[in-house]
C-alpha positions in Angstrom: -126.8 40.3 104.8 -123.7 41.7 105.2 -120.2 41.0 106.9 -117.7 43.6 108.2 -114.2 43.6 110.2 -112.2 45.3 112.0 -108.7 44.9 114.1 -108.9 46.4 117.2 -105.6 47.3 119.4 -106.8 45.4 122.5 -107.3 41.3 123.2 -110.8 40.4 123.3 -111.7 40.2 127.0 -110.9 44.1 126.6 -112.9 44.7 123.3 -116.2 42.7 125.2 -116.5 45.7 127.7 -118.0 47.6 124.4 -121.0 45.3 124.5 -121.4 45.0 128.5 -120.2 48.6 130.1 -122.3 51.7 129.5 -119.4 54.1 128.7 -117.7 51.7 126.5 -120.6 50.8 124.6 -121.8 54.7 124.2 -118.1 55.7 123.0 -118.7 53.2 119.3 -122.4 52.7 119.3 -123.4 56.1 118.0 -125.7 57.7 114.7 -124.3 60.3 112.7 -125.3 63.7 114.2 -125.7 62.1 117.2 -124.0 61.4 120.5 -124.9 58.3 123.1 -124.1 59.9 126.6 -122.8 57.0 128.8 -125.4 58.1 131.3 -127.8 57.7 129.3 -126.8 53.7 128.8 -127.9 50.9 130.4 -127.0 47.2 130.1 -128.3 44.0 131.0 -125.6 41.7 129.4 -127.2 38.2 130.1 -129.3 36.5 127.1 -132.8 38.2 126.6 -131.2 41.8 128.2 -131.4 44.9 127.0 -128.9 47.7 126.1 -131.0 51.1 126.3 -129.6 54.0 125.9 -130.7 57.8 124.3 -129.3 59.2 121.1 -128.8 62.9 121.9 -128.5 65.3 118.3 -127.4 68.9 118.2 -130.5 70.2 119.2 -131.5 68.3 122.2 -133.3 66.4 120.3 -133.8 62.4 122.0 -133.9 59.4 120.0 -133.8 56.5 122.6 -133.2 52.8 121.0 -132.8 49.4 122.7 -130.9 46.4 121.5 -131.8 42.7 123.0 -129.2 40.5 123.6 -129.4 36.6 122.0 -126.8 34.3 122.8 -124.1 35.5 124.6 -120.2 33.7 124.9 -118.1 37.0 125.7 -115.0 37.5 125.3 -115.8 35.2 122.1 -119.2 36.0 120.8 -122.4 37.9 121.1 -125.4 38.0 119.1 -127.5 41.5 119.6 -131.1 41.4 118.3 -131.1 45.1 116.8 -134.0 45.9 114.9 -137.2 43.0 113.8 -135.7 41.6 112.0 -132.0 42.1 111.9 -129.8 40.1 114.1 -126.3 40.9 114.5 -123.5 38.4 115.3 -120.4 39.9 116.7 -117.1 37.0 116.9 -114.2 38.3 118.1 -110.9 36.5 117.9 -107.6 36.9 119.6 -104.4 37.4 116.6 -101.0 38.5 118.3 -102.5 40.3 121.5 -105.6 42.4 118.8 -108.8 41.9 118.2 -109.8 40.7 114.9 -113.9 41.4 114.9 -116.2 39.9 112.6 -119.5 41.8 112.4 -122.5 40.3 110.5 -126.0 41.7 110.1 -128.5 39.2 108.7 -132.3 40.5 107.9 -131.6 44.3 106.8 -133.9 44.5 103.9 -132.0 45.2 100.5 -132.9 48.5 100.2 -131.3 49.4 103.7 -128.2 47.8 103.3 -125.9 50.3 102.0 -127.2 52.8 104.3 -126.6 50.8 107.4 -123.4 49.3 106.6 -122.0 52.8 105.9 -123.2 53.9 109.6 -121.6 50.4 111.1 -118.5 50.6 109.4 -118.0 54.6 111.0 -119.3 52.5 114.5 -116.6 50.0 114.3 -114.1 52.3 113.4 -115.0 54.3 116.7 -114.9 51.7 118.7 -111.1 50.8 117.5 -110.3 54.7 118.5 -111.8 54.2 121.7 -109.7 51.2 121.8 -106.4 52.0 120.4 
């Protein structure tokens, strides 16, 4: 398990649209190498949706990945089920007009961790760009 934050320049109802609008949600949600075309993303924000969408590399090469939503309480909270079995709770709390966003992953086995924190941590800084 591990927990990550971020402030982001924008009140929450703002900061939901990255988990529930396609070009939002391509502009933070991206691997390294890659790039997640907004065309390419579709979302079903309601509990048990999906979030599809197509990693595009360099080369052309495809990588296309879905995320299922859990609970959803937006702009407060959403819980994404990323990969069996990690489950990712996202809280996001109002402070002075930002966004202070609490990211948690729960289920990455040990030997992954570092790895995918690294790769969230670049993700959440993105998404505070796209917001700022």
């Amino acid at each position: 398990m591990f927990t990550l934050t971020q402030v982001i320049e924008a009140p929450p109802s703002e900061v939901a649209r990255a988990f529930t609008e396609p070009e939002a949600f391509a502009a933070w949600f991206v691997a390294e190498g890659f790039r997640t075309p907004s065309d390419r993303v579709t979302v079903d924000a309601r509990p048990g949706g999906l979030i599809s969408a197509v990693f595009v590399g360099p080369d052309g090469a495809e990588v296309p990945f879905s995320v299922r939503f859990g609970e959803i309480d937006l702009p407060r909270s959403v819980v994404l089920h990323v990969d069996d079995p990690e489950v990712v709770t996202v809280r996001l709390e109002e402070v002075d007009g930002r966004t202070h966003l609490e990211y948690e992953s729960r289920g990455v086995p040990a030997d992954h961790e570092s790895t995918l924190k690294a790769g969230v941590e670049t993700m959440l800084e993105r998404m505070a760009a796209y917001y700022a």
